[in-house]
N, CA, C and O atoms as a CHARMM CRD file, in Angstrom:
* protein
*
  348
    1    1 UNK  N      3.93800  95.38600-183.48300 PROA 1      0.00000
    2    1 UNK  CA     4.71800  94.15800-183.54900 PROA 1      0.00000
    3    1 UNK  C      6.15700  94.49500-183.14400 PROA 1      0.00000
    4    1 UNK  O      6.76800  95.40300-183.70700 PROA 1      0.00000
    5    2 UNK  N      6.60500  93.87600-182.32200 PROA 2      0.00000
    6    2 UNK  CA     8.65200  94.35200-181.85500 PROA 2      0.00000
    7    2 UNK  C      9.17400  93.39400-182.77500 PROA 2      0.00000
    8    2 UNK  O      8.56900  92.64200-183.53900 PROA 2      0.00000
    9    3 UNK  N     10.47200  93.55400-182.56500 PROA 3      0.00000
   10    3 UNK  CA    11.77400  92.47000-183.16300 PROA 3      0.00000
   11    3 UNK  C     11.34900  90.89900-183.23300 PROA 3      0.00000
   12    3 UNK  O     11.39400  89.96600-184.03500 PROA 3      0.00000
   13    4 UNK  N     10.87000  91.19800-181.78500 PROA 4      0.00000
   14    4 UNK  CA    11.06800  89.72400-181.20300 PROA 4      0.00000
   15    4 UNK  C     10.38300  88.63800-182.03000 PROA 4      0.00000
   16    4 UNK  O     10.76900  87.48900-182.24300 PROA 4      0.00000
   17    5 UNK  N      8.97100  89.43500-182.56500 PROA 5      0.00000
   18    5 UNK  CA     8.10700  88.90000-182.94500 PROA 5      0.00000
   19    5 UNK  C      8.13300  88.81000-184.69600 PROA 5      0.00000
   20    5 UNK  O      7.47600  87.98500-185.33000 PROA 5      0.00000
   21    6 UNK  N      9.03000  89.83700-185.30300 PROA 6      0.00000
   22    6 UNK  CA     9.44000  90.50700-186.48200 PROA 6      0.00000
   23    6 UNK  C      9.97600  89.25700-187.00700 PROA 6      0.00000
   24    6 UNK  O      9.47700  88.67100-187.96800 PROA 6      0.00000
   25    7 UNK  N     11.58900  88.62700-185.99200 PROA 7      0.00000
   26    7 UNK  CA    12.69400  87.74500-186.45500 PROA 7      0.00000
   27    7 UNK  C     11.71700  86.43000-186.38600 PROA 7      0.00000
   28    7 UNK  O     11.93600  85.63600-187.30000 PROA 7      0.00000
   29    8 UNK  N     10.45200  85.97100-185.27100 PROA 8      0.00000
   30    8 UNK  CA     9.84900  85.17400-185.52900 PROA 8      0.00000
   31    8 UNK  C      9.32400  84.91400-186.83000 PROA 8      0.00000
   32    8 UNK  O      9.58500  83.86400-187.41600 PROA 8      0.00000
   33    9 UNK  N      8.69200  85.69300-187.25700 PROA 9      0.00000
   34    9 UNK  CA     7.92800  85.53900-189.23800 PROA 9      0.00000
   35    9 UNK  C      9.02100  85.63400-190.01000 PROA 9      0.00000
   36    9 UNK  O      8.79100  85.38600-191.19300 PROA 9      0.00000
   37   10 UNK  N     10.29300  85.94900-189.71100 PROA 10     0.00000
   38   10 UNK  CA    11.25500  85.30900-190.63400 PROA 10     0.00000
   39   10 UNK  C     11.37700  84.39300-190.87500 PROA 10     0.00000
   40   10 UNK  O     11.33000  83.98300-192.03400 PROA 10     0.00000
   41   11 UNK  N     11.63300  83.53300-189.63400 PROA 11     0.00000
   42   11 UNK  CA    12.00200  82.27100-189.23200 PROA 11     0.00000
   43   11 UNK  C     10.82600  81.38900-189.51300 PROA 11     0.00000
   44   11 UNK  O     11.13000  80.22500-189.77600 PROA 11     0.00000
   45   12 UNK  N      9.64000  81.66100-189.51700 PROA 12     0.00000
   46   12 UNK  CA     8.24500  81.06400-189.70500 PROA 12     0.00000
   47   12 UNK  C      8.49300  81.28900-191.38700 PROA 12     0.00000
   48   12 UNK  O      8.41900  80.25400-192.05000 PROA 12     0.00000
   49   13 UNK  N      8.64100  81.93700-191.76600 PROA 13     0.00000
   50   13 UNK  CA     8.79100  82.50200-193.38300 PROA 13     0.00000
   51   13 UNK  C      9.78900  81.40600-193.68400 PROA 13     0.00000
   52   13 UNK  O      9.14000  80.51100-194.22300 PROA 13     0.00000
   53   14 UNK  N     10.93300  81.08600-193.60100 PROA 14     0.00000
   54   14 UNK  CA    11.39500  80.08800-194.07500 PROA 14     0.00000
   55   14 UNK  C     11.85800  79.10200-194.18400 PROA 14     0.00000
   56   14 UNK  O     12.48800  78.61300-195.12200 PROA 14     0.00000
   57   15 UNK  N     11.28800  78.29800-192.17700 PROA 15     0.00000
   58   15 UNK  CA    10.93000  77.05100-192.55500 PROA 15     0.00000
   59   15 UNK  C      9.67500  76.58500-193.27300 PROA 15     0.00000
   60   15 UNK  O      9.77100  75.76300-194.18400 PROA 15     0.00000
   61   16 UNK  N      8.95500  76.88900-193.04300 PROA 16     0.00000
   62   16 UNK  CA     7.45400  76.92500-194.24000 PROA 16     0.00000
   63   16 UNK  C      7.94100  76.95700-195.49500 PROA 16     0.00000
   64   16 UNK  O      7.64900  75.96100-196.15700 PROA 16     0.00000
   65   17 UNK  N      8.44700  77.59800-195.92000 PROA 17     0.00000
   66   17 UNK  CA     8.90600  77.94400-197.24200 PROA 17     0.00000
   67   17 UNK  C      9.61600  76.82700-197.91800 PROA 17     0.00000
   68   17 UNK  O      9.33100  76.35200-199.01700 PROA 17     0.00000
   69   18 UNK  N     10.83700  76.37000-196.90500 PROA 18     0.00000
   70   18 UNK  CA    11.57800  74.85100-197.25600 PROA 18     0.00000
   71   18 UNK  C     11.17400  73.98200-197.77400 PROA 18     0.00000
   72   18 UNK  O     11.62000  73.35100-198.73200 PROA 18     0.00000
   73   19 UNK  N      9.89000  73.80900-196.93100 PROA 19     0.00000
   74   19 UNK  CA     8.82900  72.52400-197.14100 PROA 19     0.00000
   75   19 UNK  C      8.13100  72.28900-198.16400 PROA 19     0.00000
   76   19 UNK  O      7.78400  71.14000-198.43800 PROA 19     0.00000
   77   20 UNK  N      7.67900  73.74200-199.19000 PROA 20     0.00000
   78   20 UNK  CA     7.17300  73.57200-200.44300 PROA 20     0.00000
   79   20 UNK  C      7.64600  73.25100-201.27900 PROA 20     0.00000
   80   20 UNK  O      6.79300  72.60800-201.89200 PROA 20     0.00000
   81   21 UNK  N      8.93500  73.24000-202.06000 PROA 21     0.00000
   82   21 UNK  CA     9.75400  72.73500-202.81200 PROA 21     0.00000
   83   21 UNK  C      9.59600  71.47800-202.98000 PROA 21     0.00000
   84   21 UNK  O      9.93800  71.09500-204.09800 PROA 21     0.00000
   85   22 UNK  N      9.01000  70.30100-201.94300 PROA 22     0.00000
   86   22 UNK  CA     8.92200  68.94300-201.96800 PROA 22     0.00000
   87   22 UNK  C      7.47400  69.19000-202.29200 PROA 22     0.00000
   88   22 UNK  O      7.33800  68.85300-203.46900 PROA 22     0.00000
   89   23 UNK  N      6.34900  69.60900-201.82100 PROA 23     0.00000
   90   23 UNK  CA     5.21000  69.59800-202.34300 PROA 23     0.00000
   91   23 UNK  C      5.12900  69.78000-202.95800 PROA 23     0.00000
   92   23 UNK  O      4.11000  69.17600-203.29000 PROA 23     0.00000
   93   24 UNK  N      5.70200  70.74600-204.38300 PROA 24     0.00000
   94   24 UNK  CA     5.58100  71.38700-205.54100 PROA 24     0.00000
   95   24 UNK  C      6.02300  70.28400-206.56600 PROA 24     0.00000
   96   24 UNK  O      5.41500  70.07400-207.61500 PROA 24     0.00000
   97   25 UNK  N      7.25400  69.53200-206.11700 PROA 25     0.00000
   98   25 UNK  CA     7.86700  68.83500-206.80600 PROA 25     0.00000
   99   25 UNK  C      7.30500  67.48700-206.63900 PROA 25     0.00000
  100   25 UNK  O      7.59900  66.79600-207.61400 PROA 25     0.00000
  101   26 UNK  N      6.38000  66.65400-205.48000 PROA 26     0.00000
  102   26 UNK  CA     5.68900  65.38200-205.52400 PROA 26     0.00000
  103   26 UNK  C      4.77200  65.65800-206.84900 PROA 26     0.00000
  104   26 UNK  O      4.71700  64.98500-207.87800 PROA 26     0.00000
  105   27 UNK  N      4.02200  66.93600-206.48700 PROA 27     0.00000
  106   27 UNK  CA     2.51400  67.26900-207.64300 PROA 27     0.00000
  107   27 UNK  C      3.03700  67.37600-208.89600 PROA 27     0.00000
  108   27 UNK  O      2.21700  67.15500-209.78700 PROA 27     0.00000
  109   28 UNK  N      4.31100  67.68600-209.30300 PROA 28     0.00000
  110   28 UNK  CA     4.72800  67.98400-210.41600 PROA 28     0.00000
  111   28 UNK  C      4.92900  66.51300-211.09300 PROA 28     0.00000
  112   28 UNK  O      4.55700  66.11300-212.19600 PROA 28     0.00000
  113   29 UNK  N      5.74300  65.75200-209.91100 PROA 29     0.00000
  114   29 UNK  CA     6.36300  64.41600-211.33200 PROA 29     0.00000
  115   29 UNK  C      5.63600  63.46600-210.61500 PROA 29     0.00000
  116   29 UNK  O      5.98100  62.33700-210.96700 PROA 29     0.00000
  117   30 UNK  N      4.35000  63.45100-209.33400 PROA 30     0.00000
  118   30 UNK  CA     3.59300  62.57200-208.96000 PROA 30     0.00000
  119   30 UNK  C      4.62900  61.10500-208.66800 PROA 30     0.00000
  120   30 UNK  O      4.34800  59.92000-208.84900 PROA 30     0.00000
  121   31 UNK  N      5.90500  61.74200-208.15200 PROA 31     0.00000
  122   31 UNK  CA     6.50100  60.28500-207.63800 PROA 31     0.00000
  123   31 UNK  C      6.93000  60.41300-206.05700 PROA 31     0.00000
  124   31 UNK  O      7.87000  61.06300-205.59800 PROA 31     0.00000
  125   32 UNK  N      5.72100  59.39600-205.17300 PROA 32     0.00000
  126   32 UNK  CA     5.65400  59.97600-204.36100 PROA 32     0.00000
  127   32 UNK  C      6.61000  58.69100-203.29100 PROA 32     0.00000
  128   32 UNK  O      6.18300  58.31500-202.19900 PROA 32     0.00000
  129   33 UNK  N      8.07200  58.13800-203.98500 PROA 33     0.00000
  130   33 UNK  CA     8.63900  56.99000-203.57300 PROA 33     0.00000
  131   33 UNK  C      9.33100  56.93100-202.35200 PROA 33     0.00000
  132   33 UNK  O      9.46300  56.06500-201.48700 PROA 33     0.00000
  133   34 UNK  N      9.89200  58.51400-202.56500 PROA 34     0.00000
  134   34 UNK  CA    11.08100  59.20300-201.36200 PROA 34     0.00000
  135   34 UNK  C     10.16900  59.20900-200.24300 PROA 34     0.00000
  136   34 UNK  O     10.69900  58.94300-199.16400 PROA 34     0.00000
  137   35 UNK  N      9.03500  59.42400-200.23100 PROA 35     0.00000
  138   35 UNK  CA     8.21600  60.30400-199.00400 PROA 35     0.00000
  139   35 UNK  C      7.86500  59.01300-198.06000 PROA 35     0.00000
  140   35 UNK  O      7.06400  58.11200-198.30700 PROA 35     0.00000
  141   36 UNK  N      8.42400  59.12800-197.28600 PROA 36     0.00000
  142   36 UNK  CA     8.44900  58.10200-195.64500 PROA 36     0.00000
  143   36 UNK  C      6.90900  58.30700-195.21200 PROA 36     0.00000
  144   36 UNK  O      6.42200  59.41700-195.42900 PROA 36     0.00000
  145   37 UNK  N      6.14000  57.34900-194.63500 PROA 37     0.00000
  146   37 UNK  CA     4.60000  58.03100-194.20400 PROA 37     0.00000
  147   37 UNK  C      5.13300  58.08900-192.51600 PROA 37     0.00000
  148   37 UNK  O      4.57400  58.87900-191.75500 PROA 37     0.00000
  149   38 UNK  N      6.45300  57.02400-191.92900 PROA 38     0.00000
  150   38 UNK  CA     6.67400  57.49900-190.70500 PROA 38     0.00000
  151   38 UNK  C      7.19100  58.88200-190.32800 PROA 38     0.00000
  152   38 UNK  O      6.73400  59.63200-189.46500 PROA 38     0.00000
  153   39 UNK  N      8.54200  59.13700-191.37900 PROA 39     0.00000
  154   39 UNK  CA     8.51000  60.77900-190.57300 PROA 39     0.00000
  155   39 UNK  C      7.56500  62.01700-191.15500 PROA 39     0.00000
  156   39 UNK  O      7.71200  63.19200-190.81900 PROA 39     0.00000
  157   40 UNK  N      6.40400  61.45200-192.24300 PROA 40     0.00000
  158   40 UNK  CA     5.41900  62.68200-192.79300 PROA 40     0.00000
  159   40 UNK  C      5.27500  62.71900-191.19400 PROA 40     0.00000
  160   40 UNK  O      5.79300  63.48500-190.38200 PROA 40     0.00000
  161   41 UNK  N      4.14700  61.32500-190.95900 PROA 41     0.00000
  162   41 UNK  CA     3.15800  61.44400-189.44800 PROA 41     0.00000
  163   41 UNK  C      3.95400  62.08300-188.34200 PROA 41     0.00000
  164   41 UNK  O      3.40400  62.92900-187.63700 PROA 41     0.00000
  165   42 UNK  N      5.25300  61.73100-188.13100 PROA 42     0.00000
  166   42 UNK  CA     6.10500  62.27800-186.33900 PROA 42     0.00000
  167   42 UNK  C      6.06000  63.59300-187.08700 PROA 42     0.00000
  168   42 UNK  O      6.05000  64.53700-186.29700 PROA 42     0.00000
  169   43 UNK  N      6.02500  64.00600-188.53500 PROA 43     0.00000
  170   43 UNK  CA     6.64800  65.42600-188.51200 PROA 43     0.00000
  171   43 UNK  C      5.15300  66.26500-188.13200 PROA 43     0.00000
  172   43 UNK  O      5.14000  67.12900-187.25500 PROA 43     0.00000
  173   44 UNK  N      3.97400  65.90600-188.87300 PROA 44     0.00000
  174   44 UNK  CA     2.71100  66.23100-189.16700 PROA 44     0.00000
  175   44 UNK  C      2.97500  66.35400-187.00200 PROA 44     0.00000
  176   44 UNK  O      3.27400  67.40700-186.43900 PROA 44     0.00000
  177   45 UNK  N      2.76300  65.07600-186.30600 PROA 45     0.00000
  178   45 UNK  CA     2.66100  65.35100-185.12200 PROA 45     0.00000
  179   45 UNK  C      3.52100  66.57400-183.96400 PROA 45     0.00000
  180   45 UNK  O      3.25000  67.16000-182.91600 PROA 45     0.00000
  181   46 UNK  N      4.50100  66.49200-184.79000 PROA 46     0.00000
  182   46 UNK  CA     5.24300  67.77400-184.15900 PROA 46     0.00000
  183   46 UNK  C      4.98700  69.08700-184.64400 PROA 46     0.00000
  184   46 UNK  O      5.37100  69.99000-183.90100 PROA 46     0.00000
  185   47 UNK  N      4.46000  69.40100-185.65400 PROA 47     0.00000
  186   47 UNK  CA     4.19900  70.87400-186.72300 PROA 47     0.00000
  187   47 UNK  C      2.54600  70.72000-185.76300 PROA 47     0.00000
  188   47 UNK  O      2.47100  71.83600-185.24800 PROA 47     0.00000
  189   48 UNK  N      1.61900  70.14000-185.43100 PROA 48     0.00000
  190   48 UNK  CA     0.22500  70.20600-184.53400 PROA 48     0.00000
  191   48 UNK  C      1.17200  70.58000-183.25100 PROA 48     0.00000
  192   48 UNK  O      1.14500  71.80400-183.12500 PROA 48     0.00000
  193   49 UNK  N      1.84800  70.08400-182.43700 PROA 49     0.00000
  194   49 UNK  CA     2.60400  70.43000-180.79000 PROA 49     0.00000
  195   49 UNK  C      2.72300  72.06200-181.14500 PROA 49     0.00000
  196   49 UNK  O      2.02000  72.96400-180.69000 PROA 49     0.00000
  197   50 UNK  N      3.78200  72.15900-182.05700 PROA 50     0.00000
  198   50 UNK  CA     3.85800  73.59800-182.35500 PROA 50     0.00000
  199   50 UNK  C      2.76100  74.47100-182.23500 PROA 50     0.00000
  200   50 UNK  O      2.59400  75.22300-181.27400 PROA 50     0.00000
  201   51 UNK  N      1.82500  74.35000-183.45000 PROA 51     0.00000
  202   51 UNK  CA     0.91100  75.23000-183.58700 PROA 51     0.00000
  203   51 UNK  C     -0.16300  75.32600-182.11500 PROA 51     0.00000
  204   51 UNK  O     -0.81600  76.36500-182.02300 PROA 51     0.00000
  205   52 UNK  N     -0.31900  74.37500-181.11000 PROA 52     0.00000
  206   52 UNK  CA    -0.73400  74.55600-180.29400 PROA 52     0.00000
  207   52 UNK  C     -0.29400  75.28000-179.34100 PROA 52     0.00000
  208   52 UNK  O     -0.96500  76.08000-178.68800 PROA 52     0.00000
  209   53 UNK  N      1.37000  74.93100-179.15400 PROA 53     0.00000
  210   53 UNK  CA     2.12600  76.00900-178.91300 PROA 53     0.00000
  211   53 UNK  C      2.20200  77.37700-178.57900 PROA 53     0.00000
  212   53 UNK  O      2.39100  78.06900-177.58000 PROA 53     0.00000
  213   54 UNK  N      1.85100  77.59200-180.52100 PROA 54     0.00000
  214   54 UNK  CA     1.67800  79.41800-181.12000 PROA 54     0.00000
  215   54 UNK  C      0.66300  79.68800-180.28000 PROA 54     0.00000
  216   54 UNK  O      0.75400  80.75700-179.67600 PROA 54     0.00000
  217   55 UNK  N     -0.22800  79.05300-180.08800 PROA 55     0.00000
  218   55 UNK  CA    -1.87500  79.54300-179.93300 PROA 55     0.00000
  219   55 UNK  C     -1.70100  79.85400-178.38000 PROA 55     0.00000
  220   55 UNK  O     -2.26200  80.67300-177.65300 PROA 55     0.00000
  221   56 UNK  N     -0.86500  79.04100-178.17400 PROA 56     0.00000
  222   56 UNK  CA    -1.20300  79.18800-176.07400 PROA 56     0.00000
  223   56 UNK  C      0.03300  80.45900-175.52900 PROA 56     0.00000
  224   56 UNK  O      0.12400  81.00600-174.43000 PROA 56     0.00000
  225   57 UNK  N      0.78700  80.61700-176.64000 PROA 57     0.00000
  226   57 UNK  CA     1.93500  81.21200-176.53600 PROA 57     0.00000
  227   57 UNK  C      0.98200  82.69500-176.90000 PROA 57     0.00000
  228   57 UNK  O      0.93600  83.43700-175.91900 PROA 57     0.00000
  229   58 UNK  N      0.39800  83.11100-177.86100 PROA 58     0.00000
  230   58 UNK  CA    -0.53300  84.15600-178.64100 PROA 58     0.00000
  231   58 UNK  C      0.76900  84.41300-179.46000 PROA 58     0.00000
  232   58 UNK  O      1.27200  85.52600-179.31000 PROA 58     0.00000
  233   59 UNK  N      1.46300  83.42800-180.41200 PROA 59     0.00000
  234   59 UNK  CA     2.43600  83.93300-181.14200 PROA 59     0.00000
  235   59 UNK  C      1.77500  83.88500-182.61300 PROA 59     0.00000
  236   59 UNK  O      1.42000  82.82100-183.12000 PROA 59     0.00000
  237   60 UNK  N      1.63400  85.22700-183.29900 PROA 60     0.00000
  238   60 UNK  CA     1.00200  84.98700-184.96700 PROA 60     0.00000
  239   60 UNK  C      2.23500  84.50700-185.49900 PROA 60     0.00000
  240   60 UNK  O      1.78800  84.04900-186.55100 PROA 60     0.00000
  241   61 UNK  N      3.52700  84.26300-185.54800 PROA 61     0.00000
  242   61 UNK  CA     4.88800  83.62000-186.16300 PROA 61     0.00000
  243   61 UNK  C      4.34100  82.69000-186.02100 PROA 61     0.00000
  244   61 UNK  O      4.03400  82.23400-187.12300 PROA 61     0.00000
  245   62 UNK  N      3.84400  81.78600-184.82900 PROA 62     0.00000
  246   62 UNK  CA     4.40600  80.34400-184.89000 PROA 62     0.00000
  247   62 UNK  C      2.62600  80.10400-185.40700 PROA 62     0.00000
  248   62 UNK  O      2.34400  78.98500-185.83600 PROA 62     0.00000
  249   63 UNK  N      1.87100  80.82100-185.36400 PROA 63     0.00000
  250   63 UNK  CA    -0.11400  80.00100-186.00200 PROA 63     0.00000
  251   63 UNK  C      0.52200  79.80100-186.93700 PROA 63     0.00000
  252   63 UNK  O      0.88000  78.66000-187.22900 PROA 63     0.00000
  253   64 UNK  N      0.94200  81.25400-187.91800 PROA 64     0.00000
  254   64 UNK  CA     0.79600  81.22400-188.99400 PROA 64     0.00000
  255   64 UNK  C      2.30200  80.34100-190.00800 PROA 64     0.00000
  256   64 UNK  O      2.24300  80.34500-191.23800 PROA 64     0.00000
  257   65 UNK  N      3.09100  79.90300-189.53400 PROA 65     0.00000
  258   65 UNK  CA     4.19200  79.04100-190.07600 PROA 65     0.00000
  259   65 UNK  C      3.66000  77.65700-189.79100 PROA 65     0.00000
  260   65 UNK  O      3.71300  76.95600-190.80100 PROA 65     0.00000
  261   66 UNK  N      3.14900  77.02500-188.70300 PROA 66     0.00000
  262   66 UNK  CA     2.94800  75.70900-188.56900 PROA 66     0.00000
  263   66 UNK  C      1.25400  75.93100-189.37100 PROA 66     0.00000
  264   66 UNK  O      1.19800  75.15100-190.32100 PROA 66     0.00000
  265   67 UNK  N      0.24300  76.56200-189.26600 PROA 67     0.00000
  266   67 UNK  CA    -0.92200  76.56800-190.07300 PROA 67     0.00000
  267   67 UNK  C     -0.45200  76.19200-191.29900 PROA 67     0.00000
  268   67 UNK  O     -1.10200  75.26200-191.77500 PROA 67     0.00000
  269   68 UNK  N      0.95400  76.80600-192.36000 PROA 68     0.00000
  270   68 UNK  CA     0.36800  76.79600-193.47900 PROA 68     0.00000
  271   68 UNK  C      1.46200  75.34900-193.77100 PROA 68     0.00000
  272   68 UNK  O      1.34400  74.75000-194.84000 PROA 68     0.00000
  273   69 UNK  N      2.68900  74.79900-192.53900 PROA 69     0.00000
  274   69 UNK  CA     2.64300  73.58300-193.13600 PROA 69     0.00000
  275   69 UNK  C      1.62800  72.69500-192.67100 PROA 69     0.00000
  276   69 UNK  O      1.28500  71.87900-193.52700 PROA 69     0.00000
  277   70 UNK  N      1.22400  72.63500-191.90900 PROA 70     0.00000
  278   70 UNK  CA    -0.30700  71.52600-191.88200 PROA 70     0.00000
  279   70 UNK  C     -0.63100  71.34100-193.12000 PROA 70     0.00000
  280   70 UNK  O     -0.64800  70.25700-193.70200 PROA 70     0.00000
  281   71 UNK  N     -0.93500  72.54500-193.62600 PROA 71     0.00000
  282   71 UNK  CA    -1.75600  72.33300-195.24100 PROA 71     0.00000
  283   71 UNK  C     -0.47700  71.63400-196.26200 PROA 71     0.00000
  284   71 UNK  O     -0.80200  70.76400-197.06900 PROA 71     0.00000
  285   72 UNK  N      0.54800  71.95000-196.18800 PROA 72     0.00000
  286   72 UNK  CA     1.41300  71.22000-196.69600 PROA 72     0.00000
  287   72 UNK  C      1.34700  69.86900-196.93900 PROA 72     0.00000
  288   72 UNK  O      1.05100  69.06800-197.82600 PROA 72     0.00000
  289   73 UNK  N      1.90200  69.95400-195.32300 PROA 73     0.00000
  290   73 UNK  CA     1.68800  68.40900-195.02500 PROA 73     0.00000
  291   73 UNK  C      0.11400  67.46100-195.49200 PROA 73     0.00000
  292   73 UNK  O      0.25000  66.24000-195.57200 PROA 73     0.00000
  293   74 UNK  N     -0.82600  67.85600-195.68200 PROA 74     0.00000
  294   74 UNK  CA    -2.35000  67.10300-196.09500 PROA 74     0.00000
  295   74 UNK  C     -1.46400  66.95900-197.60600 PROA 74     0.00000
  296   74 UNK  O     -1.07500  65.85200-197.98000 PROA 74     0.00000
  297   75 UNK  N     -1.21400  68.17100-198.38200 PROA 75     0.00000
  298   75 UNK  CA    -0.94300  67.90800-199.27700 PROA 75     0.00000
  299   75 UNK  C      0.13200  66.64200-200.01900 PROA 75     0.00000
  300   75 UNK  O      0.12500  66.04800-201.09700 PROA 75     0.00000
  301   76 UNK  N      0.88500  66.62600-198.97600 PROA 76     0.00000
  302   76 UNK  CA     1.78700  65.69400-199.30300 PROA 76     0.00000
  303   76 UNK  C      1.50200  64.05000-198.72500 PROA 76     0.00000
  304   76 UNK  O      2.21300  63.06800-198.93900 PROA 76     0.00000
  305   77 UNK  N      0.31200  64.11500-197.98600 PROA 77     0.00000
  306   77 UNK  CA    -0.19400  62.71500-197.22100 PROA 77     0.00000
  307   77 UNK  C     -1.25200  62.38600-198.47600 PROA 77     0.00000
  308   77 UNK  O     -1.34200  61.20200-198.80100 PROA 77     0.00000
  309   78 UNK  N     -2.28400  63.64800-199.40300 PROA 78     0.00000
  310   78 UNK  CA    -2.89100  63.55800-200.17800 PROA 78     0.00000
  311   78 UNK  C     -2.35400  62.71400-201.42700 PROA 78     0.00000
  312   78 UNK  O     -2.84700  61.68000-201.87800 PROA 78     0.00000
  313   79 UNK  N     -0.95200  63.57100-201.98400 PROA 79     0.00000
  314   79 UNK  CA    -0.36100  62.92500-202.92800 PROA 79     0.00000
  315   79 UNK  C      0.38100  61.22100-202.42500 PROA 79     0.00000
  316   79 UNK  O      0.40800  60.20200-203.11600 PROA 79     0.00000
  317   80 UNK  N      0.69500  61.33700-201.58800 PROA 80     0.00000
  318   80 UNK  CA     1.01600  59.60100-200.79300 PROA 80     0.00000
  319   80 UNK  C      0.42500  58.90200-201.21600 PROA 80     0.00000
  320   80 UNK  O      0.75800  58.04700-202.03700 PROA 80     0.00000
  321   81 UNK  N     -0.51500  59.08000-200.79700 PROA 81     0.00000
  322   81 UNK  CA    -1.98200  57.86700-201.17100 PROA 81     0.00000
  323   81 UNK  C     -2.26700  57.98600-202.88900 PROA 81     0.00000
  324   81 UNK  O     -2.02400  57.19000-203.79500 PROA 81     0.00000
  325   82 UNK  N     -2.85900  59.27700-202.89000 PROA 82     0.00000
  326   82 UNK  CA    -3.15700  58.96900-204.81500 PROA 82     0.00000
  327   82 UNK  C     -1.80600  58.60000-204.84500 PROA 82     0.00000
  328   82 UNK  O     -1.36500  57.90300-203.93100 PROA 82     0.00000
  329   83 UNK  N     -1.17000  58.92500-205.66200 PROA 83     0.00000
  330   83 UNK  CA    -0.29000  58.58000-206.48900 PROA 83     0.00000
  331   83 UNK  C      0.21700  57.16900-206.13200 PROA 83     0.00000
  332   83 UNK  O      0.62500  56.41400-207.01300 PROA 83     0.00000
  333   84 UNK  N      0.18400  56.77000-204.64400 PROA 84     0.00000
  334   84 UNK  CA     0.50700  55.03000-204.71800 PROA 84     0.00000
  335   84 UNK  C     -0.41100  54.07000-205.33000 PROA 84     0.00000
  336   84 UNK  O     -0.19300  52.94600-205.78300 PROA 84     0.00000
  337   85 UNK  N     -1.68800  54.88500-205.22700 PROA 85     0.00000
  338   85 UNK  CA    -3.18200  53.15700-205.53100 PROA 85     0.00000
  339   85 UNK  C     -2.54500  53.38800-206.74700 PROA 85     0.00000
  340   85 UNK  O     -1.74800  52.49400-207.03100 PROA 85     0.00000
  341   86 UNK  N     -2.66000  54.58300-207.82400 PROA 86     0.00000
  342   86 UNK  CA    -2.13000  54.60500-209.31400 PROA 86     0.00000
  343   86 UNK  C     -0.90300  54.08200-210.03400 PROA 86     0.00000
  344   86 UNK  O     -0.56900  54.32100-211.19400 PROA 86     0.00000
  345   87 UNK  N     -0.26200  53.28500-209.09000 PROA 87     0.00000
  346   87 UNK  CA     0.93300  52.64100-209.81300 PROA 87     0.00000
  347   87 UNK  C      0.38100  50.94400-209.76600 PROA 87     0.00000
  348   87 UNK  O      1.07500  50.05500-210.26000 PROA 87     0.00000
């Protein structure tokens, strides 16, 4: 692995990382009021551009940072929905 690819999984390390703090914190107090479903979806659609990106690029920084917000992101489209029918 070089630098190049080194400073990438940094940078993959903590925008990914940013993003959990709001997932952690929807599941925690299940108030899911703040969360926009327009910029979840443009964001959800731009974090997929990316990861297709990584893949055509053969970058493991960018699979593995946009892979694990995808899962984020379900998570936070997951809590959207429950937690709205429940109010």
């Amino acid at each position: 692995m070089n630098y190049i690819e080194i400073i990438g999984f940094i940078a993959a390390f903590l925008t990914t990382a940013a993003f959990l703090p709001q997932v952690y914190q929807t599941w925690k107090t299940k108030d899911v009021s703040g969360l926009s479903l327009p910029m979840l979806i443009l964001f959800f659609i731009g974090v997929l551009i990316w990861l297709v990106y990584g893949f055509l690029k053969d970058s493991p920084s960018m699979i593995f940072a946009n892979s694990i917000t995808v899962i984020s992101f379900f998570l936070l489209i997951y809590f959207k929905f429950k937690y709205t029918k429940s109010k």
